[in-house]
C-alpha positions in Angstrom: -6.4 -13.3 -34.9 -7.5 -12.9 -31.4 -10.4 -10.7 -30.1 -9.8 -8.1 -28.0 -12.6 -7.7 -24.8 -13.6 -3.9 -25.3 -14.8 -2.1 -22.3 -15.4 1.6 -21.6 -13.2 1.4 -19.0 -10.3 -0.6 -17.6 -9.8 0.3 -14.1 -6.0 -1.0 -13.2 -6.5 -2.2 -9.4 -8.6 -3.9 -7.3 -8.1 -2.2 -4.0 -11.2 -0.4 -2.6 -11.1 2.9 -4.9 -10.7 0.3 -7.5 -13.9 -1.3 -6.5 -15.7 2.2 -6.0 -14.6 3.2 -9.7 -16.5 0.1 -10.9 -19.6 1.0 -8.6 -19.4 4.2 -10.3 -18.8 2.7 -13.5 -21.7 0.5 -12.9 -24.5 3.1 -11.7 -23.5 4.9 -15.3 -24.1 1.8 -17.6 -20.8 1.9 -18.9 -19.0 -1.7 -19.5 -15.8 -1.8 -17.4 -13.2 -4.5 -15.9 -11.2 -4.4 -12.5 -8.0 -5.9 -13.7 -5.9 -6.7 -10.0 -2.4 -8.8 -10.2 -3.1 -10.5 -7.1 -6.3 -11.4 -4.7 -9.2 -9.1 -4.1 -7.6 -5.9 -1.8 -4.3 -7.0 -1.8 -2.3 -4.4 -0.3 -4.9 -5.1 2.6 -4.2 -8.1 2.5 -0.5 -7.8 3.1 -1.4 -5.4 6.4 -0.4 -8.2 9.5 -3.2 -10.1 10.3 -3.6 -9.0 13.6 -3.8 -4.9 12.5 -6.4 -2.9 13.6 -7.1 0.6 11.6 -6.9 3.8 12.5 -10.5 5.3 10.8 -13.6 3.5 11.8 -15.7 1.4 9.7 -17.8 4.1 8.9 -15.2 6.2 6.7 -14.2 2.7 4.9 -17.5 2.1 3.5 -17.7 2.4 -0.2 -20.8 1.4 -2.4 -23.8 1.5 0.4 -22.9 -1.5 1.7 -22.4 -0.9 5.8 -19.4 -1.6 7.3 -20.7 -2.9 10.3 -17.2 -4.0 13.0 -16.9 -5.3 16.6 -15.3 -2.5 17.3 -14.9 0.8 16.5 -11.9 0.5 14.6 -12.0 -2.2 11.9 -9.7 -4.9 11.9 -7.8 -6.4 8.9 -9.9 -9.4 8.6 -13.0 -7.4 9.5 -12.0 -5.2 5.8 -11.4 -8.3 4.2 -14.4 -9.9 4.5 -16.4 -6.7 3.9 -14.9 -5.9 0.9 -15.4 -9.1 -0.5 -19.2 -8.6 0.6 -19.0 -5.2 -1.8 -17.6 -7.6 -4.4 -20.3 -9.6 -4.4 -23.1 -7.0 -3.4 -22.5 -5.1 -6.7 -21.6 -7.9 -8.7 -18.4 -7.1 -10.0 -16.7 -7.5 -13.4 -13.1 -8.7 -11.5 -10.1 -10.1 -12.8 -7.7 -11.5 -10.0 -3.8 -12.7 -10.6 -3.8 -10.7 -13.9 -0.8 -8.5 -14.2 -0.6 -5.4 -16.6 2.4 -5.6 -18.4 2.3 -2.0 -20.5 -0.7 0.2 -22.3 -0.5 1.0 -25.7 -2.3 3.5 -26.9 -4.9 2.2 -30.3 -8.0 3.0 -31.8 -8.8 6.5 -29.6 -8.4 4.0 -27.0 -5.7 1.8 -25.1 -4.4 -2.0 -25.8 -4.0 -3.2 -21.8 -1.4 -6.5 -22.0 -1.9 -8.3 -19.1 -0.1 -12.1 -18.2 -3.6 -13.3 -19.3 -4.5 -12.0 -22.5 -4.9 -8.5 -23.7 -8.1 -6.1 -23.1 -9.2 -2.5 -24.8 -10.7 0.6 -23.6 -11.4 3.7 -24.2 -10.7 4.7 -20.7 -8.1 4.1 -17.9 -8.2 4.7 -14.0 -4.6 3.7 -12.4 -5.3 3.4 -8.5 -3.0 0.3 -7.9 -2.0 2.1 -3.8 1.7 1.5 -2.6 1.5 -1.0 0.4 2.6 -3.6 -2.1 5.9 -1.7 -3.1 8.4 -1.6 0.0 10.5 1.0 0.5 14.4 -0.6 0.0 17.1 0.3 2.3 20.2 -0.1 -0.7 22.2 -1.4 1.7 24.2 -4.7 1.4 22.3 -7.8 3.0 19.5 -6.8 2.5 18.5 -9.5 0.1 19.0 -12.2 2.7 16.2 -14.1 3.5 16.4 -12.9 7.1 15.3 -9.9 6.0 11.6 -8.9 5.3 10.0 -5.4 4.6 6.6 -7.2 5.4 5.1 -8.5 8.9 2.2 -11.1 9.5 2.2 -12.6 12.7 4.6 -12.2 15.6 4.9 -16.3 16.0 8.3 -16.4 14.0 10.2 -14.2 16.0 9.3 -15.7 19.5 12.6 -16.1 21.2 14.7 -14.3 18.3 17.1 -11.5 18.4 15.4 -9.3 15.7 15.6 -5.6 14.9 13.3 -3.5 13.6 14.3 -0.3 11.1 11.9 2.3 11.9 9.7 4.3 14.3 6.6 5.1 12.5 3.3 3.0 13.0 4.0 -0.1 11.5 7.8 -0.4 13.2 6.4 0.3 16.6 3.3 -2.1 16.5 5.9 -4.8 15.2 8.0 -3.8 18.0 5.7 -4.3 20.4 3.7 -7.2 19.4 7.4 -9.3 18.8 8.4 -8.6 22.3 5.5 -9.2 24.1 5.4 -12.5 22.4 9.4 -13.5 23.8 11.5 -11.7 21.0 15.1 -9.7 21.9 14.1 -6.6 20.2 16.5 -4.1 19.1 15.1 -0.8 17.1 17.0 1.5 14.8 15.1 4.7 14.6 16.7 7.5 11.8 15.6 10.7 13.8 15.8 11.6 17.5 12.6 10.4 18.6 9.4 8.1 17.9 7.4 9.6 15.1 5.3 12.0 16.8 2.5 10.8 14.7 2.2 7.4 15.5 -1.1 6.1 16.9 -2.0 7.5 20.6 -2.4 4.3 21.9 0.8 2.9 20.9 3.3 6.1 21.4 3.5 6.3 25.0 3.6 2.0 25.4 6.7 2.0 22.7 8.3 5.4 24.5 8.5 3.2 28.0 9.5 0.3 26.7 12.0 1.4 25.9 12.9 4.1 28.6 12.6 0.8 30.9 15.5 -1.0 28.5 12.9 -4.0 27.6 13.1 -2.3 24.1 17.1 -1.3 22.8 17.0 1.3 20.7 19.3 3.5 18.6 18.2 6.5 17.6 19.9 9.4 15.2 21.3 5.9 13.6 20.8 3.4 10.6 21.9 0.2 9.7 24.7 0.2 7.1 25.0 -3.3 6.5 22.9 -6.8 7.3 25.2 -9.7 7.6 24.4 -13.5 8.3 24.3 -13.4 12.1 25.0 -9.9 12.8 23.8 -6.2 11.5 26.2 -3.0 11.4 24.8 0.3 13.0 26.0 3.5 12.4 25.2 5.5 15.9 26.4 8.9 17.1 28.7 6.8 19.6 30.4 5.1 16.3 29.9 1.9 14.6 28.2 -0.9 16.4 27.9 -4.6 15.4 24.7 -6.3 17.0 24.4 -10.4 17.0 20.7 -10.8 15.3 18.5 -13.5 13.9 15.8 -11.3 11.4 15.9 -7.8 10.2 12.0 -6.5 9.5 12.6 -3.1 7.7 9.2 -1.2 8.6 10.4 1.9 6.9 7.2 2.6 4.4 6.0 2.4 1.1 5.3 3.8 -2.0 3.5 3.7 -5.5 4.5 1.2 -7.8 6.7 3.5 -10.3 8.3 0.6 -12.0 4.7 -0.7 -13.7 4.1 3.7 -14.0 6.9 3.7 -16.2 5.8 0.8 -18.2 2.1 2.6 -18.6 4.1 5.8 -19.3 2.6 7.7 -16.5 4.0 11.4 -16.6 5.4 11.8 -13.1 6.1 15.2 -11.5 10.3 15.9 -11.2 10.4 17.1 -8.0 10.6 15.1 -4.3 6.7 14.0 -4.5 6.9 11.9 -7.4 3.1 12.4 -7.8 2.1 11.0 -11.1 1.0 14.5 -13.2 -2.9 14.9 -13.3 -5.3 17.9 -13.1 -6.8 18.4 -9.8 -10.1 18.8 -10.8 -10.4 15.4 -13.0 -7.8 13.2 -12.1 -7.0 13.0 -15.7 -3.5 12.6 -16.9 -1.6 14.3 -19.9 -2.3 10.8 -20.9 -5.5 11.4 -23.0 -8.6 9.7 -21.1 -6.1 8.2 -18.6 -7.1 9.4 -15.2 -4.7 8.7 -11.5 -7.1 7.7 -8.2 -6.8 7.1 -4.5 -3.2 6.8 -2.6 -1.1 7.0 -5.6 -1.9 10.3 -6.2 0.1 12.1 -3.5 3.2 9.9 -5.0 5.8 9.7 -2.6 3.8 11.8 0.3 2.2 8.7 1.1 1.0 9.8 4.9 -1.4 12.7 2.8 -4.0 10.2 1.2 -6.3 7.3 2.7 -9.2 5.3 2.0 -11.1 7.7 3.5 -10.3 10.7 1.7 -10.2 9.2 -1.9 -13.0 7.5 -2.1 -15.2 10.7 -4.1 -11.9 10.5 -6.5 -14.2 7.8 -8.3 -17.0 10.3 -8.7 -15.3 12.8 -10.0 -13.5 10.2 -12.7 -16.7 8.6 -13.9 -18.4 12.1 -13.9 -15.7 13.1 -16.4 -15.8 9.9 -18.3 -19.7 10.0 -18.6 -19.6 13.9 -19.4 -17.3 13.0 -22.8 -19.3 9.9 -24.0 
């Protein structure tokens, strides 16, 4: 029969409010694992490798470990390698590529089954972010392989017809970057105008770009269907059919619900989607099974940030540490 590894805690996630759980973890002498399906931060690690954040370096830092950047607002690769430096400052117990298939509850504790052996703990934190869930359009063609809801590098799309689906942050830096680097760029924007929101330093670039015509754009439209060499818009003028090369669908993200509903995460029934959890804790009506960082504004994912879960650790382990 094989033995289980027991921990006090397993925290699902190895984003940084993962890695600040197991600081926390840590500075109480409890025995804990980060169990993350892919590398070290990976929904930072999907950003495009040429993003630049919005917060400075300062409001990223997690475990006293400074965040020191060339700039005043971090880059991607700037976060990458100071995370991994928090990693390895603190030592951490990390498990990479491991994927949690379900939790079954055993013992006054929970049976984690992961792609690489199972794991038990008294104590759960999910805080496994969104940027790795896309938001899906349900429209047909969008499984072609023209079509991405992820962006890396604007080198692909040099000389390209591409359209971008969107008007938020992410649509307009990929608008932009493509088309100062020789793509044909053609927007679809849902409301009337650029999301008012979008970074200052970006807004006013996308809004002429496109007032000068370098930048088509529909707005009050969506695409309705993605063919091989063409996509189908729906604008206020009527239907129009525009000769393209790649679709990148920059229209957001959200929390994993799919892997929620195999942990059996209680989830709120109205348009937030927030898994349930008390305010003060973080705890779920899952006994001992406690909700941290993006994840916890569900489907309201422009409400939480790095910057403004990082205590939710603190206020988990404090819990934890209280009932042990």
């Amino acid at each position: 029969m094989q033995l289980l590894e027991k921990y006090d805690l397993v925290i699902i996630g190895g984003g940084p409010i993962g890695l600040t759980c197991g600081i926390e973890a840590q500075k109480k002498g409890l025995s804990y694992i980060i169990i993350e399906k892919g590398v070290l931060v990976n929904s930072l690690y999907n950003f495009p490798e040429q993003m630049t954040f919005f917060s400075t370096s300062k409001l990223l830092e997690i475990g006293e470990v400074p965040f020191i950047s060339h700039t005043d607002k971090p880059t991607r690769k700037e976060a990458l390698e100071y995370y991994r430096r928090v990693q390895e400052s603190w030592s951490l117990n990390l498990k990479l590529y491991t994927e949690v298939s379900s939790m079954i509850p055993e013992n006054n504790g929970y049976r984690i089954v992961t792609n690489k052996g199972n794991t038990f703990a008294t104590h759960i934190v999910v805080c496994t972010g969104f940027y790795d869930t896309p938001r899906t359009l349900n429209i047909p063609g969008e499984n072609l392989s023209k079509v991405t809801h992820f962006y890396n590098s604007p080198h692909p799309y040099v000389g390209q017809k591409i359209v971008v689906i969107g008007a938020a942050n992410s649509a307009c830096d990929v608008a932009l970057e493509t088309y100062y680097k020789g793509a044909e760029v053609t927007m679809v924007i849902r409301k009337s105008e650029i999301y008012p929101k979008t970074k200052y330093w970006i807004k006013p670039n996308i809004e002429n770009r496109i007032k000068e015509g370098a930048i088509k754009a529909y707005f009050e439209s969506k695409v309705i269907e993605i063919k091989e060499t063409t996509v189908v818009i729906e604008t206020p003028e009527g239907i129009v059919e525009v000769v393209n090369d790649f679709v990148l669908a920059m229209v957001g993200y959200k929390p994993n619900y799919s892997l929620f509903e195999k942990l059996r995460l209680p989830i709120s029934d109205d348009s937030s989607k927030k898994p349930i959890h008390n305010p003060n804790t973080l705890e779920t009506p899952l006994k001992n099974v406690y909700v941290a960082g993006v994840i916890n504004a569900g489907l309201q994912t422009s409400k939480l940030f790095i910057e403004n879960t990082r205590e939710h650790a603190a206020i988990i382990l404090e819990d934890i540490d209280s009932k042990l």
